[in-house]
VMD Tcl script that builds the backbone (N, CA, C; Angstrom):
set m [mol new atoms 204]
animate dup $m
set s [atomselect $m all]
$s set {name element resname resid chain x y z} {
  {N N UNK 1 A 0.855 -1.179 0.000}
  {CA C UNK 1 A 0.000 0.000 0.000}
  {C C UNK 1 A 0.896 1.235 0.000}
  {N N UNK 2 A 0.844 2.318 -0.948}
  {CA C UNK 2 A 1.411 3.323 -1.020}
  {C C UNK 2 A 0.975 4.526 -0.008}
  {N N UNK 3 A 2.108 5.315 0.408}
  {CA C UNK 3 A 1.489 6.427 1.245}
  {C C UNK 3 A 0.846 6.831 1.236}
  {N N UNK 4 A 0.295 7.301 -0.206}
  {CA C UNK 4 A -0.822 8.373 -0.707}
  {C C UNK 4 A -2.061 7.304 -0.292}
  {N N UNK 5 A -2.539 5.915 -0.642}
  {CA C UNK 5 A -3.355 5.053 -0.296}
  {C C UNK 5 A -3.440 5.280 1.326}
  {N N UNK 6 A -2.425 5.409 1.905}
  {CA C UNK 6 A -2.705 5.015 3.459}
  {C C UNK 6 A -3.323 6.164 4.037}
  {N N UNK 7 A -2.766 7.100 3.566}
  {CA C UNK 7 A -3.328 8.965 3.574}
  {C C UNK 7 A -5.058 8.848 3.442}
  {N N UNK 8 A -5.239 8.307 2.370}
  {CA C UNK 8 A -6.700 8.421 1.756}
  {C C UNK 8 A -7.710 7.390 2.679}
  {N N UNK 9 A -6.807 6.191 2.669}
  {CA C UNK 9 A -7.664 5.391 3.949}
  {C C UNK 9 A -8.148 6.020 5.076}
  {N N UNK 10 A -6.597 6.653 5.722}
  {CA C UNK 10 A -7.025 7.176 7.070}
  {C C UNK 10 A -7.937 8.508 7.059}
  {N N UNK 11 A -8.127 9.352 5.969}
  {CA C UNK 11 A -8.971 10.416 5.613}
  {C C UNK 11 A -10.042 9.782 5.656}
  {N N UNK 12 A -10.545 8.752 4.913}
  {CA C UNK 12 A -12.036 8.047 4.498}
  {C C UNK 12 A -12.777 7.826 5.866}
  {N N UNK 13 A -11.927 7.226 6.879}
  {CA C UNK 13 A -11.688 6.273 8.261}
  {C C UNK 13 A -12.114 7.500 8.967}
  {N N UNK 14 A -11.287 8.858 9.072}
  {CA C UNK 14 A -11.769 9.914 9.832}
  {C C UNK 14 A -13.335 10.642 9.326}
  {N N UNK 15 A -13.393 10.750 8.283}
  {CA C UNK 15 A -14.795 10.799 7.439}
  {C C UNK 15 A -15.887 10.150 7.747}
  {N N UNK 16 A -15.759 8.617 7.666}
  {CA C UNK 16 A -17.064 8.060 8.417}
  {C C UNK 16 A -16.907 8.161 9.970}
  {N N UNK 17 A -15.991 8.477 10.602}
  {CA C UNK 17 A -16.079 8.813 12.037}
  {C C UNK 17 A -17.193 10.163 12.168}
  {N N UNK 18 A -16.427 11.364 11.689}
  {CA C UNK 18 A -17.524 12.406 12.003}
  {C C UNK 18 A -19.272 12.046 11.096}
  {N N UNK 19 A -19.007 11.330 9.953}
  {CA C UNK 19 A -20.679 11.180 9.701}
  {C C UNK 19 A -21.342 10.337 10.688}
  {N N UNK 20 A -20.888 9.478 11.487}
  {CA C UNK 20 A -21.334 8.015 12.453}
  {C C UNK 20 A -21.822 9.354 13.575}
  {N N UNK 21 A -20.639 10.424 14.042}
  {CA C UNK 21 A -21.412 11.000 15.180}
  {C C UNK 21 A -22.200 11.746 14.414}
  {N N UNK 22 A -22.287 12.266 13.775}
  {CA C UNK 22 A -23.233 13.680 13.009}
  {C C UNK 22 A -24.644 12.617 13.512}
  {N N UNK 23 A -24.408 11.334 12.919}
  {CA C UNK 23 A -26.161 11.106 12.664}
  {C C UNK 23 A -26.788 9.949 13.471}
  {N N UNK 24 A -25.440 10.081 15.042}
  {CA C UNK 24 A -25.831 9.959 16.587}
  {C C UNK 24 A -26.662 11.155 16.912}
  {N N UNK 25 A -26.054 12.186 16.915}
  {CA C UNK 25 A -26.586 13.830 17.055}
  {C C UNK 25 A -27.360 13.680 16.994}
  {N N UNK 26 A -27.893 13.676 15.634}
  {CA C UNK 26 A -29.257 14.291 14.811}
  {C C UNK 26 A -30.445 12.819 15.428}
  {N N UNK 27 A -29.888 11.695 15.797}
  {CA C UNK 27 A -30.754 10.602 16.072}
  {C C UNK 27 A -30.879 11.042 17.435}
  {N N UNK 28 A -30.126 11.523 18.056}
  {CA C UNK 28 A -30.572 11.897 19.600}
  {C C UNK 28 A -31.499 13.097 19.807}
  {N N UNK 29 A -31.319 13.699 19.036}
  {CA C UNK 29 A -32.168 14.960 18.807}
  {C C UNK 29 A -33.309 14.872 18.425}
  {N N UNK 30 A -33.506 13.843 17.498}
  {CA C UNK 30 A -34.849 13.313 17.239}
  {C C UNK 30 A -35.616 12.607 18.402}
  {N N UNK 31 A -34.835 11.899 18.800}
  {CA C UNK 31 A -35.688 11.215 20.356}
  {C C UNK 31 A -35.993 11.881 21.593}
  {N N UNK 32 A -35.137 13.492 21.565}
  {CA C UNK 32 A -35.746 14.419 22.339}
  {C C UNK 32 A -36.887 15.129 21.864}
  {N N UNK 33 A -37.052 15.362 20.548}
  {CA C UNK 33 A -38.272 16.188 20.410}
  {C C UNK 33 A -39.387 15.143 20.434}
  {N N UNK 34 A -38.692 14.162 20.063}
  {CA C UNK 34 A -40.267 13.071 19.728}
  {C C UNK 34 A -41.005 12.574 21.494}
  {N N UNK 35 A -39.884 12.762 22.445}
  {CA C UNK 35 A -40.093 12.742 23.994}
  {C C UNK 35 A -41.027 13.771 24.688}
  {N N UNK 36 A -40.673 15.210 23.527}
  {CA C UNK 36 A -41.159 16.857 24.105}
  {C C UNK 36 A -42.686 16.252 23.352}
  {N N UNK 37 A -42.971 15.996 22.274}
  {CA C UNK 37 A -44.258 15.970 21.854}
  {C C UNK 37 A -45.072 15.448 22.521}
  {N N UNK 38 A -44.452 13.828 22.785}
  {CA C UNK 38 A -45.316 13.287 23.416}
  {C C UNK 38 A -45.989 13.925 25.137}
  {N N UNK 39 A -44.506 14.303 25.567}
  {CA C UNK 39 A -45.325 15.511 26.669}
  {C C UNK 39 A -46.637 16.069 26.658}
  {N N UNK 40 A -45.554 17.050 25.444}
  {CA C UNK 40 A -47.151 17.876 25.563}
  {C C UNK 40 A -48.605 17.522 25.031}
  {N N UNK 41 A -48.650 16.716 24.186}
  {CA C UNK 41 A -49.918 16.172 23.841}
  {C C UNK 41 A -50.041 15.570 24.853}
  {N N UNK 42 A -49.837 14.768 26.197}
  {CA C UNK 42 A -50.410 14.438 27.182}
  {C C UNK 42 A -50.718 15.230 28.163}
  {N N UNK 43 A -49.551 16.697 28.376}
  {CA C UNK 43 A -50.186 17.833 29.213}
  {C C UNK 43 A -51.470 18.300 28.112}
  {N N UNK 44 A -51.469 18.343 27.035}
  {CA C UNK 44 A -53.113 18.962 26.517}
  {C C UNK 44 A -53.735 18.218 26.816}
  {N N UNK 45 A -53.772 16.885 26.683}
  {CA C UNK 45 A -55.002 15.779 27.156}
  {C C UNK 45 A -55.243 16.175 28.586}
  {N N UNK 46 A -54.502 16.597 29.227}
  {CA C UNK 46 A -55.153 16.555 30.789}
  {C C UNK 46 A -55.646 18.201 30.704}
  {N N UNK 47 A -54.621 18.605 30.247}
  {CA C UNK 47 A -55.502 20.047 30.049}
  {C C UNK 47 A -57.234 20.295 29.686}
  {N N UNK 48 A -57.227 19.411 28.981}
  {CA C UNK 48 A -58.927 18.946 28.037}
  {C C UNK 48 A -59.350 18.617 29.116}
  {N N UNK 49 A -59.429 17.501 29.779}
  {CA C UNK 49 A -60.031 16.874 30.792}
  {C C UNK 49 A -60.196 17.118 31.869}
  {N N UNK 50 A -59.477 18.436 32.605}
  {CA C UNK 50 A -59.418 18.782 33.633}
  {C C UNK 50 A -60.376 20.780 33.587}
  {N N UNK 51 A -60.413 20.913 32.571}
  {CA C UNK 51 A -61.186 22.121 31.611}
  {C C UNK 51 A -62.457 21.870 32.020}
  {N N UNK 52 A -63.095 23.228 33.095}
  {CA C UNK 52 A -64.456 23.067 33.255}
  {C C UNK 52 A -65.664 23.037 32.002}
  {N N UNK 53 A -66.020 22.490 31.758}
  {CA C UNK 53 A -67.168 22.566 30.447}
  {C C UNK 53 A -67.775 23.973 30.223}
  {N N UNK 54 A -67.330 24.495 28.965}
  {CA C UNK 54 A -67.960 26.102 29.042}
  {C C UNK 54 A -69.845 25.686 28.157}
  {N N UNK 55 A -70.535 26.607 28.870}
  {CA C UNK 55 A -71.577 26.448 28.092}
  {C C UNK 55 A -72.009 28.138 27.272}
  {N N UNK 56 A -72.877 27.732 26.164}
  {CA C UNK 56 A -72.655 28.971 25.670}
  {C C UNK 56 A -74.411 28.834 25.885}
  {N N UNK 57 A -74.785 30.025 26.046}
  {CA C UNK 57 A -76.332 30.107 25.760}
  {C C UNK 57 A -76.453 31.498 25.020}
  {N N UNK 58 A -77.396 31.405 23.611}
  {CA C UNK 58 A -77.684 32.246 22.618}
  {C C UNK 58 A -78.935 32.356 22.841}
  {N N UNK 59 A -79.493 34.161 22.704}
  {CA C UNK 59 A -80.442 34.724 22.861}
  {C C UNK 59 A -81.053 34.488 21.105}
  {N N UNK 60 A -82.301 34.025 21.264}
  {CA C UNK 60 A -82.868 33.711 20.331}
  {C C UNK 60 A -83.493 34.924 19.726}
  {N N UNK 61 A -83.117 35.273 18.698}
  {CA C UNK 61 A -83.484 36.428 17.591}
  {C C UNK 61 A -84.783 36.011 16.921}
  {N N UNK 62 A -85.296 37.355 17.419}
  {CA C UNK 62 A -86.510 37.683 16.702}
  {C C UNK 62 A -86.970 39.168 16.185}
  {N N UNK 63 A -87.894 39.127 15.251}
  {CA C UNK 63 A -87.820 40.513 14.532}
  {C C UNK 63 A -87.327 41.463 15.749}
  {N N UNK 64 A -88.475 41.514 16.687}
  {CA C UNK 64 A -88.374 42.304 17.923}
  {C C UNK 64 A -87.135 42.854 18.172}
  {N N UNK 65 A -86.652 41.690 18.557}
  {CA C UNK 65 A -85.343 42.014 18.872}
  {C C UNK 65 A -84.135 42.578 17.919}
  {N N UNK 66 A -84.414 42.377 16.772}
  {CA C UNK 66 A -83.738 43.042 15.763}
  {C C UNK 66 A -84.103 44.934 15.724}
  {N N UNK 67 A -85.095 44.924 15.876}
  {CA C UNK 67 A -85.887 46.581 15.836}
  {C C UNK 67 A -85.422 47.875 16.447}
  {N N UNK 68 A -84.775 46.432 18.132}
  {CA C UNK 68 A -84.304 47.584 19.011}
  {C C UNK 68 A -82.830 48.169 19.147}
}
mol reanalyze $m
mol bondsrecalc $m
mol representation Tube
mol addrep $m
C-alpha cells in the first residue's frame, strides 16, 4: 500500500467517524423532540379533561329584537 493510499484510507476512516457522530446527534435529537411531543400532547389531554365545560347560551333572535 502506497502512502498516498494510506493517507486516503485514514482520511475516508476519519470521514465516516464524524458522519457516524453527526447522525448519533441528529438521532438523539430526534428522540428528544419526539419525547417533548409526546409531553405535551399528554399535558393537553389533561388540560382537556381537567377544563371546566364552558356552556354557551344564545339569545334567540326575533324581529323584535332586531328593531331595538
Amino acid at each position: 500500500m502506497s502512502c498516498r493510499q494510506a493517507d486516503l484510507e485514514e482520511a475516508k476512516g476519519h470521514e465516516i467517524e464524524k458522519l457516524q457522530s453527526a447522525l448519533q446527534k441528529l438521532q438523539e435529537n430526534l428522540e428528544e423532540a419526539h419525547a417533548a411531543v409526546v409531553k405535551e400532547k399528554e399535558a393537553a389531554k389533561l388540560a382537556i379533561e381537567q377544563a371546566p365545560p364552558k356552556i354557551v347560551e344564545l339569545e334567540e333572535l326575533t324581529m323584535q329584537n332586531l328593531r331595538s
